[in-house]
Predicted model as a PDB file, atoms N, CA, C, CB and O in Angstrom, pLDDT in the B-factor column:
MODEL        1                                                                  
ATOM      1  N   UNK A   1     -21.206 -17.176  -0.183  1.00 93.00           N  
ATOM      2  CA  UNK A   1     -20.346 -16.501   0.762  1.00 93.00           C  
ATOM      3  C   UNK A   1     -19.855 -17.539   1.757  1.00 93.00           C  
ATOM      4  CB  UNK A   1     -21.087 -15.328   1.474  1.00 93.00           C  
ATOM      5  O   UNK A   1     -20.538 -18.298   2.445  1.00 93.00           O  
ATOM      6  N   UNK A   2     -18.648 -17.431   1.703  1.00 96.00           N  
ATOM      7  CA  UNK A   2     -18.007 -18.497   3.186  1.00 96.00           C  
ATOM      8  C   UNK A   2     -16.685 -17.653   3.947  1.00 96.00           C  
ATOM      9  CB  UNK A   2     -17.156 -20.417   2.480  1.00 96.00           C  
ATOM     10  O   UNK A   2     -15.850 -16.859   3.514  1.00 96.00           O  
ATOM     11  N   UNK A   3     -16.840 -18.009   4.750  1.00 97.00           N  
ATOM     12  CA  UNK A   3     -16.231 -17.195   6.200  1.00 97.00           C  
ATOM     13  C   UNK A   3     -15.452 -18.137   6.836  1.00 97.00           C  
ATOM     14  CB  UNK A   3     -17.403 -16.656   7.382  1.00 97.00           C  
ATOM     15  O   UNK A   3     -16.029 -19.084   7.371  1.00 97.00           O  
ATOM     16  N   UNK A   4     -14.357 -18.064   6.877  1.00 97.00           N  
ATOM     17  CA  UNK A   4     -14.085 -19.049   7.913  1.00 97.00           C  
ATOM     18  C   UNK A   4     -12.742 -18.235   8.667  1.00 97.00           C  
ATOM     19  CB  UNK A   4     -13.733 -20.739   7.194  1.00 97.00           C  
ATOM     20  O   UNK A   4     -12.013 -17.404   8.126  1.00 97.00           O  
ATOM     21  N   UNK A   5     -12.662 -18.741  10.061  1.00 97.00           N  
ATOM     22  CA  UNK A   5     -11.556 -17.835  10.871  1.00 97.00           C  
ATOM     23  C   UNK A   5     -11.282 -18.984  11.765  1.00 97.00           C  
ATOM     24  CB  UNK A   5     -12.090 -16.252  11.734  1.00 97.00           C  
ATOM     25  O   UNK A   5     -12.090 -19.807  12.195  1.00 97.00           O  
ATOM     26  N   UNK A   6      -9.443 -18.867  12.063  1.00 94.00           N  
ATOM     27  CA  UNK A   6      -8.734 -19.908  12.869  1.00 94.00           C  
ATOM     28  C   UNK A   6      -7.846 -18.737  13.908  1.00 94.00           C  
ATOM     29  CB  UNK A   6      -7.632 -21.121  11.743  1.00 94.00           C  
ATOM     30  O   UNK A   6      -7.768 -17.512  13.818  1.00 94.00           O  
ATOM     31  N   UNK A   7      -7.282 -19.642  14.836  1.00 93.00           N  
ATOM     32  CA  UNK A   7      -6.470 -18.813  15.732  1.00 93.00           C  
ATOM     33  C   UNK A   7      -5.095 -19.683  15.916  1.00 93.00           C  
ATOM     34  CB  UNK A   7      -7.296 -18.502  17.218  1.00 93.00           C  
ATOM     35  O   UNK A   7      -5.118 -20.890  16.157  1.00 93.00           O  
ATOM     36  N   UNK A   8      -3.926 -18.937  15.777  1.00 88.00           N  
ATOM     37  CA  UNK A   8      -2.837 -19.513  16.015  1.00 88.00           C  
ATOM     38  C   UNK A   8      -2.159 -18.242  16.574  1.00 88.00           C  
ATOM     39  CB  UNK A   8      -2.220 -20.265  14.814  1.00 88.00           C  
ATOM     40  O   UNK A   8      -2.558 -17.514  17.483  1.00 88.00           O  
ATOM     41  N   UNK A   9      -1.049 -18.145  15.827  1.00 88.00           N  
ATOM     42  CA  UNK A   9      -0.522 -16.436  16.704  1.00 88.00           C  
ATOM     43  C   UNK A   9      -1.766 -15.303  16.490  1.00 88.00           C  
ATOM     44  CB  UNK A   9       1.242 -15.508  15.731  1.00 88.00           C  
ATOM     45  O   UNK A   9      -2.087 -14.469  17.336  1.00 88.00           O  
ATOM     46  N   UNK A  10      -2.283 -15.445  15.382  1.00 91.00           N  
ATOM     47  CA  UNK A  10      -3.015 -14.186  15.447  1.00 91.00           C  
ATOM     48  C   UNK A  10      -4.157 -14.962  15.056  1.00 91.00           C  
ATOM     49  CB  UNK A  10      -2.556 -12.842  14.527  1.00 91.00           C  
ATOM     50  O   UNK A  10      -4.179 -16.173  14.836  1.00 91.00           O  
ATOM     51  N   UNK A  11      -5.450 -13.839  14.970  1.00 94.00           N  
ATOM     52  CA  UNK A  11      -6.676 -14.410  14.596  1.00 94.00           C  
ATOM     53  C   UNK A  11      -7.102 -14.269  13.164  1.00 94.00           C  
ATOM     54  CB  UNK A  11      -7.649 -13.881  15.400  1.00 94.00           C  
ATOM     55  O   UNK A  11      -7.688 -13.202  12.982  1.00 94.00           O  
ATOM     56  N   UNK A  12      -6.974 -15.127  11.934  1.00 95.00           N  
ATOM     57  CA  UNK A  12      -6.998 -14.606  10.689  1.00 95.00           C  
ATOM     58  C   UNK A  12      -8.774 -15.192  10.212  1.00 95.00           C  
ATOM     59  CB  UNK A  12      -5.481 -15.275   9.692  1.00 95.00           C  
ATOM     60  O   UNK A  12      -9.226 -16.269  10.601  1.00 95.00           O  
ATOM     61  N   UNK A  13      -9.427 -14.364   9.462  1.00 96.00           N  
ATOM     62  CA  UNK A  13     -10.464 -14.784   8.883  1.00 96.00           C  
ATOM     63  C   UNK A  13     -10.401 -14.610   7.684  1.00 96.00           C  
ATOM     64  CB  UNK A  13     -11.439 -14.371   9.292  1.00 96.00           C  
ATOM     65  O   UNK A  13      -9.921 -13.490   7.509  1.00 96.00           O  
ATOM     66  N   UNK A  14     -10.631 -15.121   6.685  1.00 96.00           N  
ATOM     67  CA  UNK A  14     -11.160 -15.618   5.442  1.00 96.00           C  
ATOM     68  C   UNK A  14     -12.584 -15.569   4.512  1.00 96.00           C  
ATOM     69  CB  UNK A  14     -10.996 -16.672   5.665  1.00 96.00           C  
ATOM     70  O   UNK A  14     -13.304 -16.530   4.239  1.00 96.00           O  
ATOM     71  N   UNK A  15     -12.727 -14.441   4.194  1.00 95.00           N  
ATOM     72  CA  UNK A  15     -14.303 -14.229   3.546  1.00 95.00           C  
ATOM     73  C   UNK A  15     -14.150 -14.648   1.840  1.00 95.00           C  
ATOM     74  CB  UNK A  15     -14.914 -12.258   3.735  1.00 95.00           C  
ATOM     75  O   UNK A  15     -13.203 -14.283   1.143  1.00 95.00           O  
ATOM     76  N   UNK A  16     -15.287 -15.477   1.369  1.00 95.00           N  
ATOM     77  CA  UNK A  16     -14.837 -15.647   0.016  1.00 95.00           C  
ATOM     78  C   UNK A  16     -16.090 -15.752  -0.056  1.00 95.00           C  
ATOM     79  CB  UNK A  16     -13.829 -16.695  -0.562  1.00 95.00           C  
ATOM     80  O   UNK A  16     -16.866 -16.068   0.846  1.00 95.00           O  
ATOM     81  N   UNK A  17     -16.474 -15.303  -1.883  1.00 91.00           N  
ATOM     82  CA  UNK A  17     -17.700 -14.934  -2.454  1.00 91.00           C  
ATOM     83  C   UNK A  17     -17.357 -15.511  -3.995  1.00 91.00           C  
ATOM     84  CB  UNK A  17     -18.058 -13.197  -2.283  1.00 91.00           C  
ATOM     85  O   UNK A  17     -16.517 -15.293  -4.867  1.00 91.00           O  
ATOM     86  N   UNK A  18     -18.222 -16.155  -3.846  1.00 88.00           N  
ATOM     87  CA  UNK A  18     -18.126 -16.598  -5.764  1.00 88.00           C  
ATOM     88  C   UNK A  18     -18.874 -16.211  -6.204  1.00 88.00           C  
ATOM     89  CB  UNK A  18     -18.213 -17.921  -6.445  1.00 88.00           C  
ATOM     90  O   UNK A  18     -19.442 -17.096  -6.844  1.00 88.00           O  
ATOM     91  N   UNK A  19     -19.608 -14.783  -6.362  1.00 85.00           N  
ATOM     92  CA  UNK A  19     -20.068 -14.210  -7.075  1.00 85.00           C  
ATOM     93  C   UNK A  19     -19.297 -13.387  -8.219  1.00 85.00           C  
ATOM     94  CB  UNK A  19     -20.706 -13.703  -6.384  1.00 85.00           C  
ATOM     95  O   UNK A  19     -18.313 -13.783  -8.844  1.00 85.00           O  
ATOM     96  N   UNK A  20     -19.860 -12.336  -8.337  1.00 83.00           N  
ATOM     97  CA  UNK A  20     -19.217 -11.579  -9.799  1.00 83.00           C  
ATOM     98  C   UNK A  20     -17.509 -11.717  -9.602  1.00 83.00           C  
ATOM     99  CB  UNK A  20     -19.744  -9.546  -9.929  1.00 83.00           C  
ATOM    100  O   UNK A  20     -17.248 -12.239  -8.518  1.00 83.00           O  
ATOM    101  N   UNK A  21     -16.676 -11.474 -10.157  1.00 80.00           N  
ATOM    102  CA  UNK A  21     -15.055 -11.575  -9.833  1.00 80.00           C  
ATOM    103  C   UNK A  21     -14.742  -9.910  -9.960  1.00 80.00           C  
ATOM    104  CB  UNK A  21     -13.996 -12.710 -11.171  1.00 80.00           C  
ATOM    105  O   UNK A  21     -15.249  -9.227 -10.850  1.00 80.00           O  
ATOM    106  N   UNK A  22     -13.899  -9.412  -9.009  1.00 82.00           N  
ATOM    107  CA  UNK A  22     -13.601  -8.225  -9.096  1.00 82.00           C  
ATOM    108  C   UNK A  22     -12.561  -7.780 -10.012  1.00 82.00           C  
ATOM    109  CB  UNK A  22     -13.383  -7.897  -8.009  1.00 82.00           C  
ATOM    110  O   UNK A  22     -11.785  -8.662 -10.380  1.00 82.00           O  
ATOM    111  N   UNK A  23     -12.398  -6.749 -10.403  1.00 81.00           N  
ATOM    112  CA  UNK A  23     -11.744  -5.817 -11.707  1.00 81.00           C  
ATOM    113  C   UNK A  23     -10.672  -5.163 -11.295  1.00 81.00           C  
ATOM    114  CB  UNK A  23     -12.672  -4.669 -12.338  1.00 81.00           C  
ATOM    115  O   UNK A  23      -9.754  -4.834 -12.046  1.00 81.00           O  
ATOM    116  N   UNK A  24     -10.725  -4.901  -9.908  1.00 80.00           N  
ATOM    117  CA  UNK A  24      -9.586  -4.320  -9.770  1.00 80.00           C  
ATOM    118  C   UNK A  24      -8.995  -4.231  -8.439  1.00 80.00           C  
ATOM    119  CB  UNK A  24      -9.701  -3.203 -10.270  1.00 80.00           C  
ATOM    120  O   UNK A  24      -9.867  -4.208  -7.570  1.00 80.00           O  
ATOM    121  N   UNK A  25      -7.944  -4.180  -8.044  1.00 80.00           N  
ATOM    122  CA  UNK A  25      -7.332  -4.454  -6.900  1.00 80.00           C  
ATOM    123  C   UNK A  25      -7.131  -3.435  -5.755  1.00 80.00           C  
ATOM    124  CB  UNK A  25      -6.231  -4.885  -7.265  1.00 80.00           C  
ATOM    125  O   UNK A  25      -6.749  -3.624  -4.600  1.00 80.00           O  
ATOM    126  N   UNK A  26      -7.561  -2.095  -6.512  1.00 86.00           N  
ATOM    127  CA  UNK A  26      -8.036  -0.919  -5.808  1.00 86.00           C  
ATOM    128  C   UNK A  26      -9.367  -1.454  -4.735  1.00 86.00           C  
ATOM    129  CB  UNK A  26      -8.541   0.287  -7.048  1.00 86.00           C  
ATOM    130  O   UNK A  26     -10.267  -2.218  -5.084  1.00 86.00           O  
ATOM    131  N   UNK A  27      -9.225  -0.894  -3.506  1.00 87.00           N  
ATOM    132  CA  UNK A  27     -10.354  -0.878  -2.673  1.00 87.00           C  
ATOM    133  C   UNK A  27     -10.795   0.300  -2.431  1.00 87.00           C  
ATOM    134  CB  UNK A  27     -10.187  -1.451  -1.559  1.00 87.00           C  
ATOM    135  O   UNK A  27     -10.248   1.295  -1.956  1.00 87.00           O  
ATOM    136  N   UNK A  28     -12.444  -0.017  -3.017  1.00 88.00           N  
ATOM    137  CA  UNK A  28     -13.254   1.333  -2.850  1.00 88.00           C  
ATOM    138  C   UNK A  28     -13.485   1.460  -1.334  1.00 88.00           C  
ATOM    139  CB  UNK A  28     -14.769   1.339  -3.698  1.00 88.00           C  
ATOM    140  O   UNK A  28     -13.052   0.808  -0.384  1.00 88.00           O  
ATOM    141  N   UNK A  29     -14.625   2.914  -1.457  1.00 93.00           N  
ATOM    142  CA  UNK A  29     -14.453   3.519   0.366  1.00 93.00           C  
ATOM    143  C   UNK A  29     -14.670   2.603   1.714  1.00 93.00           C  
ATOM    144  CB  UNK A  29     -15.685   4.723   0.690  1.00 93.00           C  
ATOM    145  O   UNK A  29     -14.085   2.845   2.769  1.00 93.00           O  
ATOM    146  N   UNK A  30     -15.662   1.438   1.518  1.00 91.00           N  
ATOM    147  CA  UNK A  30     -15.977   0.807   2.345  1.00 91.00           C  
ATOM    148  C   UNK A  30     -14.847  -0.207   2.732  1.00 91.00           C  
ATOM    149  CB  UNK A  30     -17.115   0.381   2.005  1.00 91.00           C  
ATOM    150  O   UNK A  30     -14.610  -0.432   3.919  1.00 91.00           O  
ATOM    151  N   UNK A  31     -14.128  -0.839   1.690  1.00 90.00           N  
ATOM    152  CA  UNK A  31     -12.881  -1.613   2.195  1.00 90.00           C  
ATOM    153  C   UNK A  31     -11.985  -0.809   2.494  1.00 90.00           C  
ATOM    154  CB  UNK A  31     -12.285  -2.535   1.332  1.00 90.00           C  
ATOM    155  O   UNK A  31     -11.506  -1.221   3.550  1.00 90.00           O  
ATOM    156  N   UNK A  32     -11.339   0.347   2.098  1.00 92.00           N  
ATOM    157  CA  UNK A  32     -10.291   1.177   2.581  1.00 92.00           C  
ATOM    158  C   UNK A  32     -10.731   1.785   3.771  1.00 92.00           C  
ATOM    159  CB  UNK A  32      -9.861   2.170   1.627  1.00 92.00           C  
ATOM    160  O   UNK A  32      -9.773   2.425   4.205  1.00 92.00           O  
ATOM    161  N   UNK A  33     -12.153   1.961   4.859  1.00 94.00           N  
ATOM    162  CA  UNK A  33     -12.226   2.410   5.765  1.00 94.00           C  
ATOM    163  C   UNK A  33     -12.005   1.065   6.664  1.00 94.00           C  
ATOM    164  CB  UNK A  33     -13.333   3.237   5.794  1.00 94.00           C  
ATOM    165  O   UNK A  33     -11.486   1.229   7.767  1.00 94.00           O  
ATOM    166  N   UNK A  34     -12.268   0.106   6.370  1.00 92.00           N  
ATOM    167  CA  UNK A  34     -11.906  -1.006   7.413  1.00 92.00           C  
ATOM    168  C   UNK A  34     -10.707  -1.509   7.332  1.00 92.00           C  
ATOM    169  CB  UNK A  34     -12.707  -2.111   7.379  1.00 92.00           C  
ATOM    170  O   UNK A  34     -10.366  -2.247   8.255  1.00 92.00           O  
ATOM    171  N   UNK A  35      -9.683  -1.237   6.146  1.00 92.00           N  
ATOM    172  CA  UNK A  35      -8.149  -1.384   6.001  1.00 92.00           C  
ATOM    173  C   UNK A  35      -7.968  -0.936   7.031  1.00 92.00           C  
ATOM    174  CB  UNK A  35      -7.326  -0.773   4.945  1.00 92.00           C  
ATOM    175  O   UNK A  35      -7.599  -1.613   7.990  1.00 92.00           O  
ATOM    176  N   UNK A  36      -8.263   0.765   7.086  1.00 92.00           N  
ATOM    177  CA  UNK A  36      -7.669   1.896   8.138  1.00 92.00           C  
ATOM    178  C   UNK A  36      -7.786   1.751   9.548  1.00 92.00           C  
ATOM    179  CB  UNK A  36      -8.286   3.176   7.946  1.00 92.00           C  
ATOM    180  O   UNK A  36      -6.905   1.813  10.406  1.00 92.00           O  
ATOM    181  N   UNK A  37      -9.407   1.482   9.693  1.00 92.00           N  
ATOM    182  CA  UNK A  37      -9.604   0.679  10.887  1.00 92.00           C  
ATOM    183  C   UNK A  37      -8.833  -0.055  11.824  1.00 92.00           C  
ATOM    184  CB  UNK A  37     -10.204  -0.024  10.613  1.00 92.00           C  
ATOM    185  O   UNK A  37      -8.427   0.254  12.945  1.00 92.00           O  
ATOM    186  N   UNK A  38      -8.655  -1.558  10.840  1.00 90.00           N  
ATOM    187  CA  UNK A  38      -7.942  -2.358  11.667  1.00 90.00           C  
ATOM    188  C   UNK A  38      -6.493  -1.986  11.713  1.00 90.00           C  
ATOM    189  CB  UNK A  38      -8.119  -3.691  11.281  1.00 90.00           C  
ATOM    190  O   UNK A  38      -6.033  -2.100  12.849  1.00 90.00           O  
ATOM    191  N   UNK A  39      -5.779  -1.642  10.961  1.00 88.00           N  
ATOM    192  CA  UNK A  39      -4.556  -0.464  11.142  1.00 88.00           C  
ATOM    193  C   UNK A  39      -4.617  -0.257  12.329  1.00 88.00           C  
ATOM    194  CB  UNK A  39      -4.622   0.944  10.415  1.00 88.00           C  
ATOM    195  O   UNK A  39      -4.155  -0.956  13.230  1.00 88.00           O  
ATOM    196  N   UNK A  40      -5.462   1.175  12.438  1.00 89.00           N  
ATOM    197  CA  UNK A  40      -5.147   2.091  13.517  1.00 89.00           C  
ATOM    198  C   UNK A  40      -5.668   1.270  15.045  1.00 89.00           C  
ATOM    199  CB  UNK A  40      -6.017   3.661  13.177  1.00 89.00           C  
ATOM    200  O   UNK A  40      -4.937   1.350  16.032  1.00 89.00           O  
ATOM    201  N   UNK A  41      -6.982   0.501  15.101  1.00 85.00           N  
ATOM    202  CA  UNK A  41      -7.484  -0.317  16.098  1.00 85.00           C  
ATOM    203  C   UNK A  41      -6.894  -1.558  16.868  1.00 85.00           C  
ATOM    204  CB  UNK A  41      -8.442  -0.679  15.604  1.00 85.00           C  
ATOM    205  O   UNK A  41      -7.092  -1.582  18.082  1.00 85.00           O  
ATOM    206  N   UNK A  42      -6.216  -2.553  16.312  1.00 78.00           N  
ATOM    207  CA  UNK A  42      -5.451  -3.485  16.382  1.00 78.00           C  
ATOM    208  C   UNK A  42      -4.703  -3.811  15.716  1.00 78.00           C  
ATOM    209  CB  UNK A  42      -5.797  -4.166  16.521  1.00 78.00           C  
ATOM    210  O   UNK A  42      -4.389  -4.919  16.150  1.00 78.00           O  
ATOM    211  N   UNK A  43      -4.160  -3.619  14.919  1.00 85.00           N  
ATOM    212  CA  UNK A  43      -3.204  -3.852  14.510  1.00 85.00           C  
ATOM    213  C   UNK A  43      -3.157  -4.486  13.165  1.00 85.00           C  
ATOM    214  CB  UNK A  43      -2.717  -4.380  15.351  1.00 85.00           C  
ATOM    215  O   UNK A  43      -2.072  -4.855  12.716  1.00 85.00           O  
ATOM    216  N   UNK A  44      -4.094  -4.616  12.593  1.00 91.00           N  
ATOM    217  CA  UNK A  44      -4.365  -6.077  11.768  1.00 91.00           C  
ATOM    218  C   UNK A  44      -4.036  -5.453  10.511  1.00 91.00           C  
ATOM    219  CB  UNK A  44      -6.068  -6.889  11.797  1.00 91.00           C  
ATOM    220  O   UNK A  44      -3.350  -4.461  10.268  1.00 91.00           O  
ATOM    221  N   UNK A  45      -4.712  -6.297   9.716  1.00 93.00           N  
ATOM    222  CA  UNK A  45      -4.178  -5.777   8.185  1.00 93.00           C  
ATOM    223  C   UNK A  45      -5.580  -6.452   7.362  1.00 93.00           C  
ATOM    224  CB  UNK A  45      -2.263  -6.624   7.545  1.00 93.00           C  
ATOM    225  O   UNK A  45      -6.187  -7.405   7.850  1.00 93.00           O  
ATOM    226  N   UNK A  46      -5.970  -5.835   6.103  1.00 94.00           N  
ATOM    227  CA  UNK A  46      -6.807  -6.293   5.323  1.00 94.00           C  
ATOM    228  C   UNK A  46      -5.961  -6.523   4.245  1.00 94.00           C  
ATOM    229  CB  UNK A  46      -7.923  -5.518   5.125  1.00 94.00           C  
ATOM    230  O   UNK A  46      -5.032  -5.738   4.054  1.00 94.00           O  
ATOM    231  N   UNK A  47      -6.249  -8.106   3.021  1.00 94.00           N  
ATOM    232  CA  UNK A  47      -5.616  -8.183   1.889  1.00 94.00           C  
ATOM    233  C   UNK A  47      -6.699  -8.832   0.888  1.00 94.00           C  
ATOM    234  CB  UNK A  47      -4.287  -8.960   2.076  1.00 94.00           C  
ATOM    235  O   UNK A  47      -7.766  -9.342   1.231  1.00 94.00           O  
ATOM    236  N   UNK A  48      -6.193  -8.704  -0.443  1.00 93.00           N  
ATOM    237  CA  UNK A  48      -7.240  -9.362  -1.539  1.00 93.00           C  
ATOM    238  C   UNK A  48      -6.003 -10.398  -1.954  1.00 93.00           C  
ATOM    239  CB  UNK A  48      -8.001  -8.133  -3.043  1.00 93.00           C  
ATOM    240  O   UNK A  48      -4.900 -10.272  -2.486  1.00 93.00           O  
ATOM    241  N   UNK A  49      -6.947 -11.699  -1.313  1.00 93.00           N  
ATOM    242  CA  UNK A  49      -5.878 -12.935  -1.953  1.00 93.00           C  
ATOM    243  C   UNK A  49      -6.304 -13.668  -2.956  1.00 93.00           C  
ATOM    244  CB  UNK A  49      -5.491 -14.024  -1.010  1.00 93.00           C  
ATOM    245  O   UNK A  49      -5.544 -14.554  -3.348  1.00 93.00           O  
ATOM    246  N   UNK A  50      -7.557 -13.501  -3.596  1.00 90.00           N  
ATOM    247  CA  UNK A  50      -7.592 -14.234  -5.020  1.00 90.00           C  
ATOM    248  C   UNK A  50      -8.561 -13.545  -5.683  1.00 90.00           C  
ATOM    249  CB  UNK A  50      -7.943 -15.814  -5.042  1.00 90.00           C  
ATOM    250  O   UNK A  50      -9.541 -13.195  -5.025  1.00 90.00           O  
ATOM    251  N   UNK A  51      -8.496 -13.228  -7.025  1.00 87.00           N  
ATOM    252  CA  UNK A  51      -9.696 -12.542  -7.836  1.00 87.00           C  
ATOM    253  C   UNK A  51     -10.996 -13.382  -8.268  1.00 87.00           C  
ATOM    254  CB  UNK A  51      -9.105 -12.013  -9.170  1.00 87.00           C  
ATOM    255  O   UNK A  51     -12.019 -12.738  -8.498  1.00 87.00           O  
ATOM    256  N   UNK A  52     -11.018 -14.791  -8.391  1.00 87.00           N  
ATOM    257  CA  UNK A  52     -11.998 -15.929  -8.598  1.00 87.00           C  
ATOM    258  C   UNK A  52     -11.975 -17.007  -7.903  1.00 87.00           C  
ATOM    259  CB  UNK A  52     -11.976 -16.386  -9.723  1.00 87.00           C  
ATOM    260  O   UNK A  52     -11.555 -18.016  -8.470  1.00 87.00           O  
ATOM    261  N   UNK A  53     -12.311 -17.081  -6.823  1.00 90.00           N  
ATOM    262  CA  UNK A  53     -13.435 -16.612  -6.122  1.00 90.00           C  
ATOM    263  C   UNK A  53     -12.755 -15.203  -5.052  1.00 90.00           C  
ATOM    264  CB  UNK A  53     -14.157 -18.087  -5.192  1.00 90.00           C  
ATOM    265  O   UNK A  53     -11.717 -15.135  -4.393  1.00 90.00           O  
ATOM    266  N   UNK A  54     -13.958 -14.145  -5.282  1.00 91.00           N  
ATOM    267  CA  UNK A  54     -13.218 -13.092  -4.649  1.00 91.00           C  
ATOM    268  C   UNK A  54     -13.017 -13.515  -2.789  1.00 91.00           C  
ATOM    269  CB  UNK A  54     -14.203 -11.537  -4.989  1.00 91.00           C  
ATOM    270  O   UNK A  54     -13.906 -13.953  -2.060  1.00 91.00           O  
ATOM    271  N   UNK A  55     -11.705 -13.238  -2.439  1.00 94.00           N  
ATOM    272  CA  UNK A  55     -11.081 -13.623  -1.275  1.00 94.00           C  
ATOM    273  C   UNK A  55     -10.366 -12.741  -0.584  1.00 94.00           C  
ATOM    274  CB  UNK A  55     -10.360 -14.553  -1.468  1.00 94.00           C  
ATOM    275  O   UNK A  55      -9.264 -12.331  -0.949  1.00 94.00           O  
ATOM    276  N   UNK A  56     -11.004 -12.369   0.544  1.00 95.00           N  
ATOM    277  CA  UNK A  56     -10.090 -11.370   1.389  1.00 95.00           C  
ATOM    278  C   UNK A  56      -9.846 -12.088   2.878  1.00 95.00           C  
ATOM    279  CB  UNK A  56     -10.924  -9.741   1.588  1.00 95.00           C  
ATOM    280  O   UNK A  56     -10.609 -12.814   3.516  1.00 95.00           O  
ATOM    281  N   UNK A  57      -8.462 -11.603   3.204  1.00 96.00           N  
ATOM    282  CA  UNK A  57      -8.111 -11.767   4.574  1.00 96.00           C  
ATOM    283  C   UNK A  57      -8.118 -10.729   5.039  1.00 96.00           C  
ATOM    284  CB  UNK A  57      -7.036 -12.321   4.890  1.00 96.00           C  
ATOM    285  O   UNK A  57      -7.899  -9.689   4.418  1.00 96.00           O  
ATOM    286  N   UNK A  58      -8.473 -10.855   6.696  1.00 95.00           N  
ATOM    287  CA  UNK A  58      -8.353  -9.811   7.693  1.00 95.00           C  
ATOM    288  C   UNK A  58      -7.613 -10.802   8.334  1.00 95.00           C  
ATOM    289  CB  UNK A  58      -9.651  -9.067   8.433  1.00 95.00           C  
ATOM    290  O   UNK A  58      -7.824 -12.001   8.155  1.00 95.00           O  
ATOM    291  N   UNK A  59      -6.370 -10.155   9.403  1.00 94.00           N  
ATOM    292  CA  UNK A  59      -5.459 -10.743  10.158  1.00 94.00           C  
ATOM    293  C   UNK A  59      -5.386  -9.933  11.364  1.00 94.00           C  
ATOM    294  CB  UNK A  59      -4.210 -10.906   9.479  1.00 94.00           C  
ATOM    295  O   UNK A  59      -4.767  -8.882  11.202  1.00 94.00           O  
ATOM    296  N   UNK A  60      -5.953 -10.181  12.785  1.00 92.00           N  
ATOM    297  CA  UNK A  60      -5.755  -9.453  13.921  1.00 92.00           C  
ATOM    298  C   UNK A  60      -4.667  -9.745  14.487  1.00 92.00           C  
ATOM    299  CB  UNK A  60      -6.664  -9.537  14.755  1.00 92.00           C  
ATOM    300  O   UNK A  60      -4.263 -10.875  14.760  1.00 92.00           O  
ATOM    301  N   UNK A  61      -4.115  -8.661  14.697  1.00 86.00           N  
ATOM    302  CA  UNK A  61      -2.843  -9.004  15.004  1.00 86.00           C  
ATOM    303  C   UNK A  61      -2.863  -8.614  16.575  1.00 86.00           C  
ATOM    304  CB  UNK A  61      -1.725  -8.242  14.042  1.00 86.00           C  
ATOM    305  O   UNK A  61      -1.931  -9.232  17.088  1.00 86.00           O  
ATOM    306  N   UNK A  62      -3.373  -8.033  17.313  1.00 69.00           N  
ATOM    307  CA  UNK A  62      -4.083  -7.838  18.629  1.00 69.00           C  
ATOM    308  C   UNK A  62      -5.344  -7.353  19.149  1.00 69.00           C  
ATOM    309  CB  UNK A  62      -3.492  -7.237  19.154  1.00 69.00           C  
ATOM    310  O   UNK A  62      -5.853  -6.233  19.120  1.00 69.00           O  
ATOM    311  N   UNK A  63      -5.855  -8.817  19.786  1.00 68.00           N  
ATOM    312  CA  UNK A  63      -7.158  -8.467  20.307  1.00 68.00           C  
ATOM    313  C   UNK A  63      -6.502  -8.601  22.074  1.00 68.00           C  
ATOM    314  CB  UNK A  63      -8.655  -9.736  19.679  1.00 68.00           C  
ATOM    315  O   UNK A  63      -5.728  -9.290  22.739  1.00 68.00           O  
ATOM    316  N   UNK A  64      -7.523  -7.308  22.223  1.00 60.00           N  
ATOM    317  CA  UNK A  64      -7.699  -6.644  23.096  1.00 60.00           C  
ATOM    318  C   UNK A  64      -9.016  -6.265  23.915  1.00 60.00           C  
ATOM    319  CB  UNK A  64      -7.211  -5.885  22.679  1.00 60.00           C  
ATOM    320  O   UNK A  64      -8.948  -5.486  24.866  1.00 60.00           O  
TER     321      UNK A  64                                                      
ENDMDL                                                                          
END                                                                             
């Protein structure tokens, strides 16, 4: 697991796992409640940017 987060206009972090590779690009309940989350909370956005090694961004788009 590696994490890494920078700040320029917004605050983006980077979680990546080289474990198993995921199947599908659907996000089950636990990622679609923190999609919604940062949505409705700040603004941000959750994305799946690579299937091997699995890679997601979160992007705050206002902290507050």
């Amino acid at each position: 697991l590696c994490i890494d987060a920078h700040m320029d206009q917004f605050l983006t972090i980077t979680i990546s796992n080289d474990g198993k590779a995921i199947q599908s690009e659907q996000f089950g309940i636990g990622l679609t409640n923190l999609q919604e989350r940062l949505i409705l909370l700040s603004k941000g956005s959750l994305e799946l940017i690579n299937h091997q090694p699995t890679t997601f961004k979160i992007t705050l788009k206002e902290l507050t």
